[in-house]
GULOVO-132509 format. One record per residue (C-alpha): residue number from 0; residue in one letter; y negated, z negated, x. Coordinates in nm, 2 decimals, padded with zeros to 4 digits. Each point is the difference from the previous one (the first is absolute). Layout:
BEGIN
ROLUM/seq/type/Y/Z/X
ROLUM/NUM/A/Y/Z/X
...
REM end
This chain:
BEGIN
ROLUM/seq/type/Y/Z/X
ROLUM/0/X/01.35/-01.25/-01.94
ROLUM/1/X/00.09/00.38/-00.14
ROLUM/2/X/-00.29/-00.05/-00.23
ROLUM/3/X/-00.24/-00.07/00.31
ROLUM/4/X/00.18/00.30/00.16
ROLUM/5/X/-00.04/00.28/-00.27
ROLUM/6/X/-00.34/-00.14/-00.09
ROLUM/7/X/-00.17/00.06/00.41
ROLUM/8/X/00.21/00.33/-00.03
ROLUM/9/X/-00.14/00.08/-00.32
ROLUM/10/X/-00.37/-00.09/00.15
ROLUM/11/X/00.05/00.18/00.29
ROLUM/12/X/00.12/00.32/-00.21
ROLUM/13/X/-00.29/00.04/-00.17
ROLUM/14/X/-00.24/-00.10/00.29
ROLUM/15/X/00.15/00.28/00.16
ROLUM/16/X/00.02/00.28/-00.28
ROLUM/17/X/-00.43/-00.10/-00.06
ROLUM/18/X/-00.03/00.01/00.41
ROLUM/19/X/00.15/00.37/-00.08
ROLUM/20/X/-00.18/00.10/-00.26
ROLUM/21/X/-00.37/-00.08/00.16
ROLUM/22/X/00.11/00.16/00.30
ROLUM/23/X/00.13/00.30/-00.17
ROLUM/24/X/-00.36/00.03/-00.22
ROLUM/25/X/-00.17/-00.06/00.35
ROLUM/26/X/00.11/00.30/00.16
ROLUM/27/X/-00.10/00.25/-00.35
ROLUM/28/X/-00.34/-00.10/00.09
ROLUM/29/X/00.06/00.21/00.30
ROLUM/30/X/-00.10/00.37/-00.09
ROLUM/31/X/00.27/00.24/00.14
ROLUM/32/X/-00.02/00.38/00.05
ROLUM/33/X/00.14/00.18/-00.34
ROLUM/34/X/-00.09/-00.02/-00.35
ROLUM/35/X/00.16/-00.36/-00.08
ROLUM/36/X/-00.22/-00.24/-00.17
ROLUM/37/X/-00.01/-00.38/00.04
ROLUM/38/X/00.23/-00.06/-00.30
ROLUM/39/X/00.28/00.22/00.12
ROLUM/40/X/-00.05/-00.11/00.39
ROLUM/41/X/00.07/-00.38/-00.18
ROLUM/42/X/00.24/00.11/-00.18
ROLUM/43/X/00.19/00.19/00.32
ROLUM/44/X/00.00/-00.33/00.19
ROLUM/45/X/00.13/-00.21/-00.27
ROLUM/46/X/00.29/00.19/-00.09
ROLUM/47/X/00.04/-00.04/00.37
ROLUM/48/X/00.01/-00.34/00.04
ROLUM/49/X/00.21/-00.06/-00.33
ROLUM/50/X/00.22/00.22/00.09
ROLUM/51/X/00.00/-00.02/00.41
ROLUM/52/X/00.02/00.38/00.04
ROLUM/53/X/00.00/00.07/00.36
ROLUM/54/X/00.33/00.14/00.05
ROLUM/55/X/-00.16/00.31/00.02
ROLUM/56/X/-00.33/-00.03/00.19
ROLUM/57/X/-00.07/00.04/00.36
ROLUM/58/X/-00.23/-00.16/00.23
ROLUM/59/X/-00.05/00.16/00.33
ROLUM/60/X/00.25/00.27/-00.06
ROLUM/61/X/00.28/-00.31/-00.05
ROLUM/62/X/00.12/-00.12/-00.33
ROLUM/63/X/-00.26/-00.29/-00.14
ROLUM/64/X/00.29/-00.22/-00.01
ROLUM/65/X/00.07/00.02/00.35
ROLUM/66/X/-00.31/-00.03/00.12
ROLUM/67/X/-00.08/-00.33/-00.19
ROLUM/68/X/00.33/-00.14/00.09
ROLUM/69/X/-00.08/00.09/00.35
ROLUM/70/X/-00.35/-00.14/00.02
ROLUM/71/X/00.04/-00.29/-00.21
ROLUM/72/X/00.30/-00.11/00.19
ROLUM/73/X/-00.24/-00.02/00.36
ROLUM/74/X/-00.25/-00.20/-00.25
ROLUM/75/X/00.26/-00.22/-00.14
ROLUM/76/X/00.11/-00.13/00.38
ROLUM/77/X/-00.31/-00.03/00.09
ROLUM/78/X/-00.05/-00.25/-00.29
ROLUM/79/X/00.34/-00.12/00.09
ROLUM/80/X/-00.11/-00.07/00.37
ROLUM/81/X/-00.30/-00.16/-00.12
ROLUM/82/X/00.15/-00.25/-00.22
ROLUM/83/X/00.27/-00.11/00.27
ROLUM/84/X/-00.25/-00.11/00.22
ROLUM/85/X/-00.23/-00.15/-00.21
ROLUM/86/X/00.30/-00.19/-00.14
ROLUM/87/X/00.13/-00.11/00.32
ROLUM/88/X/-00.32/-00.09/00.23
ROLUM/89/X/-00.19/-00.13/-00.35
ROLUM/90/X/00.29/-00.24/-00.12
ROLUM/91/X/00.12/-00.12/00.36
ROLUM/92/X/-00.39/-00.05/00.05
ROLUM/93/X/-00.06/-00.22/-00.25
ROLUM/94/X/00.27/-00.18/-00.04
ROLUM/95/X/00.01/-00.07/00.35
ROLUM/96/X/-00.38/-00.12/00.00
ROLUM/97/X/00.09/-00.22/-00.33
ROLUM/98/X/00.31/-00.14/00.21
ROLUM/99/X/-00.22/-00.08/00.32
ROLUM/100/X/-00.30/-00.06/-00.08
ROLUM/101/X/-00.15/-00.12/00.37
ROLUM/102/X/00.14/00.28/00.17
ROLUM/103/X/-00.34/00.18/00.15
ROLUM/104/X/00.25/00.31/00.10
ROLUM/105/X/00.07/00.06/-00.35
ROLUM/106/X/-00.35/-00.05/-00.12
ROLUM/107/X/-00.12/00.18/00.25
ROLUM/108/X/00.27/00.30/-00.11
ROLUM/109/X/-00.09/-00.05/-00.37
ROLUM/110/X/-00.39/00.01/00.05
ROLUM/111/X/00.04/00.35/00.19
ROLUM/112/X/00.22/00.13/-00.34
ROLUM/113/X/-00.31/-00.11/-00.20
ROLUM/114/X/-00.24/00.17/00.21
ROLUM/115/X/00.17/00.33/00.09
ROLUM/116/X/00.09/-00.01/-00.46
ROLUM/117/X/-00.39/-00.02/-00.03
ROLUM/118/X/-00.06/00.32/00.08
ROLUM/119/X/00.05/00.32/-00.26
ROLUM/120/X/00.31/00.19/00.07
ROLUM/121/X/-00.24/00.34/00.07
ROLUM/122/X/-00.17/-00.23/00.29
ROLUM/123/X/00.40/-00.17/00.12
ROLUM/124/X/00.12/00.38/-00.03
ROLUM/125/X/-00.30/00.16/00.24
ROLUM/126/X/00.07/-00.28/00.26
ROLUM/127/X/00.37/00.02/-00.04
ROLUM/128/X/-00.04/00.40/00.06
ROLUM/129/X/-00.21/-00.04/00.29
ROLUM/130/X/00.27/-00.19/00.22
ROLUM/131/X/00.23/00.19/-00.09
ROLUM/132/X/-00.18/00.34/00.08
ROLUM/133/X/-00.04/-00.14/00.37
ROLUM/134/X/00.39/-00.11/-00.01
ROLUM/135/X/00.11/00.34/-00.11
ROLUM/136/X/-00.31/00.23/00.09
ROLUM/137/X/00.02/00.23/-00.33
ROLUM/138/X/-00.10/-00.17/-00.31
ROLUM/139/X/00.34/-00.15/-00.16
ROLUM/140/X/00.30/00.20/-00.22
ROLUM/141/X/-00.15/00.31/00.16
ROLUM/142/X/00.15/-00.10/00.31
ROLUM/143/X/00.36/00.13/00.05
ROLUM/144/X/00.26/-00.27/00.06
ROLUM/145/X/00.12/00.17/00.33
ROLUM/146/X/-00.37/00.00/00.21
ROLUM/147/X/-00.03/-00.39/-00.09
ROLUM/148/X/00.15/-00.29/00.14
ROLUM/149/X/00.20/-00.27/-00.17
ROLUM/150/X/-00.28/-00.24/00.00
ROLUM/151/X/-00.28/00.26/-00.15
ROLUM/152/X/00.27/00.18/-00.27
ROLUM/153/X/00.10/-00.37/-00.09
ROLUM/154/X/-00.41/-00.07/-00.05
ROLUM/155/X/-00.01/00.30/-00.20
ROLUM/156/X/00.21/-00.10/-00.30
ROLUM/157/X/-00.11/-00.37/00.06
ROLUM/158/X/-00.35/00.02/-00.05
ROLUM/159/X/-00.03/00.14/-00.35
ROLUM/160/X/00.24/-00.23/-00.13
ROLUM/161/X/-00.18/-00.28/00.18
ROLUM/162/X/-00.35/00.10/-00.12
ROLUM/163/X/00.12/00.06/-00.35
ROLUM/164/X/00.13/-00.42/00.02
ROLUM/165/X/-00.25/-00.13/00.18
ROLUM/166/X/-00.32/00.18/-00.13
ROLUM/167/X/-00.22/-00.14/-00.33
ROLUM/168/X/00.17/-00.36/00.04
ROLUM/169/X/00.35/00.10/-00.13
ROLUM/170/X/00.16/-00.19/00.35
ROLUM/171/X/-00.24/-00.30/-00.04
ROLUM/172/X/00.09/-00.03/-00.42
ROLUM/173/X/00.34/-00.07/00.05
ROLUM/174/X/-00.02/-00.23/00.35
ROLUM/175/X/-00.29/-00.20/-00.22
ROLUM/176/X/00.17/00.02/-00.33
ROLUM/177/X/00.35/-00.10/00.16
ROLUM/178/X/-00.20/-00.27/00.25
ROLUM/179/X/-00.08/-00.13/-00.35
ROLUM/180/X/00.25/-00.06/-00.23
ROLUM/181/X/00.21/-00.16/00.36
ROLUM/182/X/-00.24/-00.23/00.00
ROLUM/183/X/00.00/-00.08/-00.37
ROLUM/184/X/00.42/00.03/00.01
ROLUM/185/X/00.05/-00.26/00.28
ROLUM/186/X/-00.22/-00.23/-00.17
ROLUM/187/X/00.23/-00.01/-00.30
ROLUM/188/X/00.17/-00.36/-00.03
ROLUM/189/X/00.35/00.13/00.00
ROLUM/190/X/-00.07/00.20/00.32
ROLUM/191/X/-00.14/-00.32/00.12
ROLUM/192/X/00.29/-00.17/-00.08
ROLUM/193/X/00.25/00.27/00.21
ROLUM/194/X/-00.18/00.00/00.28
ROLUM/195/X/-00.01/-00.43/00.04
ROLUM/196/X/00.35/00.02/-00.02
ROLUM/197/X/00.08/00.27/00.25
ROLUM/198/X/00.09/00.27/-00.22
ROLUM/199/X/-00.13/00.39/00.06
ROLUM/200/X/-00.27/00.09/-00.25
ROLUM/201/X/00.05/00.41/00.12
ROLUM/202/X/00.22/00.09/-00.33
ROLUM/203/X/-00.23/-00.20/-00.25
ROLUM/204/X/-00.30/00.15/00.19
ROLUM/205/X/00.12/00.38/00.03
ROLUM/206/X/00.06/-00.07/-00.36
ROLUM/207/X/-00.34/-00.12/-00.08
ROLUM/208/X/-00.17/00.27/00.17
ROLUM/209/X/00.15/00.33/-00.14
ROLUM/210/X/-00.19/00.01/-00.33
ROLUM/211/X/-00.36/-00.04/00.21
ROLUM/212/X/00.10/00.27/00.24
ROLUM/213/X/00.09/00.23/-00.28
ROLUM/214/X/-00.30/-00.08/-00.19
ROLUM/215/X/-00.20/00.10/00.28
ROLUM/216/X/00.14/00.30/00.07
ROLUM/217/X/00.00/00.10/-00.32
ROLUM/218/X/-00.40/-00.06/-00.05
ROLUM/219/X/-00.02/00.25/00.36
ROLUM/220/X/00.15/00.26/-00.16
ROLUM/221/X/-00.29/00.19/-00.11
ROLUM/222/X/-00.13/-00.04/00.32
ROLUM/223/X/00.28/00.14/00.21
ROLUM/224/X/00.05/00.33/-00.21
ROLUM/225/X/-00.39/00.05/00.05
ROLUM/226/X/00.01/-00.13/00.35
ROLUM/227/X/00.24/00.29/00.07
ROLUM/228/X/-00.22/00.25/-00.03
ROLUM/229/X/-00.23/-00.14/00.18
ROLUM/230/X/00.23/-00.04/00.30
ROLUM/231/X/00.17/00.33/-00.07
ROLUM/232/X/-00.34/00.17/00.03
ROLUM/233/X/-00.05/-00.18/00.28
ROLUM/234/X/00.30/00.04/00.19
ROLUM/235/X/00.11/00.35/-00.09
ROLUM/236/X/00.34/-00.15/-00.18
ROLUM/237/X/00.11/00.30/-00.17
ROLUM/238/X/00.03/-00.19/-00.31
ROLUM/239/X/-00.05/00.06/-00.37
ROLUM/240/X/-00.34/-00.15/-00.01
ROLUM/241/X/-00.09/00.21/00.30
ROLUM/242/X/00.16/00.32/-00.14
ROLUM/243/X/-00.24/-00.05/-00.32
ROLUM/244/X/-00.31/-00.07/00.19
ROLUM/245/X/00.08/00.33/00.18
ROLUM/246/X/00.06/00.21/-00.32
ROLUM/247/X/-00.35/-00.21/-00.13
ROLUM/248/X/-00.19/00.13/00.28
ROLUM/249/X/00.14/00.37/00.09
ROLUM/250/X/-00.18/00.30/-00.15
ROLUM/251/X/00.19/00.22/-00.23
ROLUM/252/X/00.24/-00.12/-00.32
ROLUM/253/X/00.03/-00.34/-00.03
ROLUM/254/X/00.40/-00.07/-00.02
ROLUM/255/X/-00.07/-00.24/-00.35
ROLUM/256/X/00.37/-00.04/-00.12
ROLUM/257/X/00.07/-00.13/00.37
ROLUM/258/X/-00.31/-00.21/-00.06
ROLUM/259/X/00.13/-00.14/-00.34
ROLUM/260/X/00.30/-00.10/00.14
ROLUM/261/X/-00.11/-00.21/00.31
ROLUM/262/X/-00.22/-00.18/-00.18
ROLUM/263/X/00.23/-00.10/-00.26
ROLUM/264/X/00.27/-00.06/00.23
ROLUM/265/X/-00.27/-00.25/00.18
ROLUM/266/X/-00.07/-00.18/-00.33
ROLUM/267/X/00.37/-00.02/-00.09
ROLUM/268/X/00.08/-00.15/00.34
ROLUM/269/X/-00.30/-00.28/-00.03
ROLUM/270/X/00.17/-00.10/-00.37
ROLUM/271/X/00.33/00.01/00.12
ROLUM/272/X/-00.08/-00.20/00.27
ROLUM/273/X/-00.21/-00.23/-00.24
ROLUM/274/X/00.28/-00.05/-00.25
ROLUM/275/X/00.27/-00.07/00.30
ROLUM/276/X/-00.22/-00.27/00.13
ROLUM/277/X/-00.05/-00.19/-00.32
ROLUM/278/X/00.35/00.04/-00.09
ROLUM/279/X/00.07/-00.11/00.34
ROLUM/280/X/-00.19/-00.32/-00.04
ROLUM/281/X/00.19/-00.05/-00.38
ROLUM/282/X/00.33/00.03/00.20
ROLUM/283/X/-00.11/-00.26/00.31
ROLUM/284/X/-00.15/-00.27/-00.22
ROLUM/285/X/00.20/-00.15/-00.31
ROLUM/286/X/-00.28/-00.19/-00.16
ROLUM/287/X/-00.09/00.39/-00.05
ROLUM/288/X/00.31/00.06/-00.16
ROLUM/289/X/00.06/-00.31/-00.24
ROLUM/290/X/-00.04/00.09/-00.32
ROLUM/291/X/-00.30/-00.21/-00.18
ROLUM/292/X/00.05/-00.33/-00.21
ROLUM/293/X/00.03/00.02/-00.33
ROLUM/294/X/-00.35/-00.08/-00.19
REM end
């Protein structure tokens, strides 16, 4: 089990430092005003990714460091927001629809999460900004909290977080994926066995189902740190990916260290969350952690 541990972190290290490295020769290929040629621009951003030196850089007249623990903090709930409900409407959906199988409400309630997670977060997002623009009447997080009602300042930290679950099948994955392996589980013999004589199946099932929903999340990942910008461009969320696609498109200096450090901060978090899953999954099943027969 350690040796399964230390080698996914070992993986994930290095993924991370090349992740770094291509980023940092990236932005060298960016001519900057001065003198500096692409060798010593390259070699400015890697000795600032080994070394992390942003103590003393500032960012909109605020210390780097603040500014990306700011920003990335707004992103990381509104990750955090998305995953909660995809977890809790995509699980309790399918296995739900696994458990009763003639109920027309739920398949009726199931086809709808499969239609609205057919459309592209971008399309989801414009819709999702539209209702709430005639709920609010100011396009949302530019609205102050005191003009708006409950209802519309509720909607306006809702929607993101919905569109971000919902949008480019993330919702419909896990309902599927968990509708699934219910199926497959309450088919087993021993479950079969429980259930003729009278015994709740919820422990062995909840048990059964925790290394699919992990999986699944974990192959979303990707999606959900790209889907926030999306949604945060969308939306207005003052959040990292929106703070670089504003340094991106505004004339003048581009802030590049600032730049360095988001992205790698956005690759870090997709490994870590990578290696937490699959480590995760070790931990729930222990045919994963039995040790192989001797040859």
């Amino acid at each position: 089990m350690a040796a399964k541990i230390l080698s996914r972190l070992g993986y994930a290290l290095l993924l991370w430092i090349g992740a770094g490295v291509v980023v940092s020769m990236a932005l060298a290929l960016v001519p900057e005003p001065g003198e500096a040629s692409f060798w010593q621009r390259a070699g400015t951003n890697l000795t600032t990714f080994f070394t992390f030196d942003y103590a003393g850089r500032r960012s909109e007249n605020f210390p780097l460091m603040e500014v990306l623990l700011n920003r990335s903090a707004l992103s990381f709930t509104l990750i955090g927001g998305a995953l909660v409900i995809a977890l809790v409407l995509g699980v309790s959906t399918g296995v739900l629809a696994a458990l009763n199988p003639q109920n027309r409400l739920l398949a009726a309630w199931a086809g709808l999460l499969h239609t609205l997670s057919a459309m592209p977060v971008l399309v989801f997002g414009i819709l999702a900004l539209l209702i709430i623009t005639r709920l609010g009447g100011a396009p949302p997080l530019r609205l102050a909290l005191e003009t708006a009602g409950p209802g519309a300042a509720l909607m306006i930290y809702l929607m993101p977080m919905l569109t971000l679950a919902v949008g480019d099948s993330l919702l419909a994955d896990v309902a599927r994926a968990l509708r699934t392996e219910t199926t497959r589980v309450l088919e087993q013999d021993y479950i079969r066995a429980a259930r003729a004589r009278n015994v709740s199946v919820r422990r062995h099932l909840a048990r059964a189902l925790v290394p699919v929903t992990i999986s699944t999340f974990a192959g979303k990942t990707a999606y959900l740190i790209g889907g926030v910008v999306v949604v945060e461009y969308v939306f207005g969320w003052p959040g990292l990916a929106f703070q670089v696609l504003e340094i991106l498109t505004t004339d003048g200096p581009k802030d590049y260290p600032f730049i360095l450090a988001a992205t790698t901060l956005f690759v870090g978090l997709t490994l870590l969350l990578n290696l937490v899953s699959d480590l995760a999954v070790v931990a729930s099943d222990p045919r994963l952690r039995a040790a192989p027969a001797p040859a």
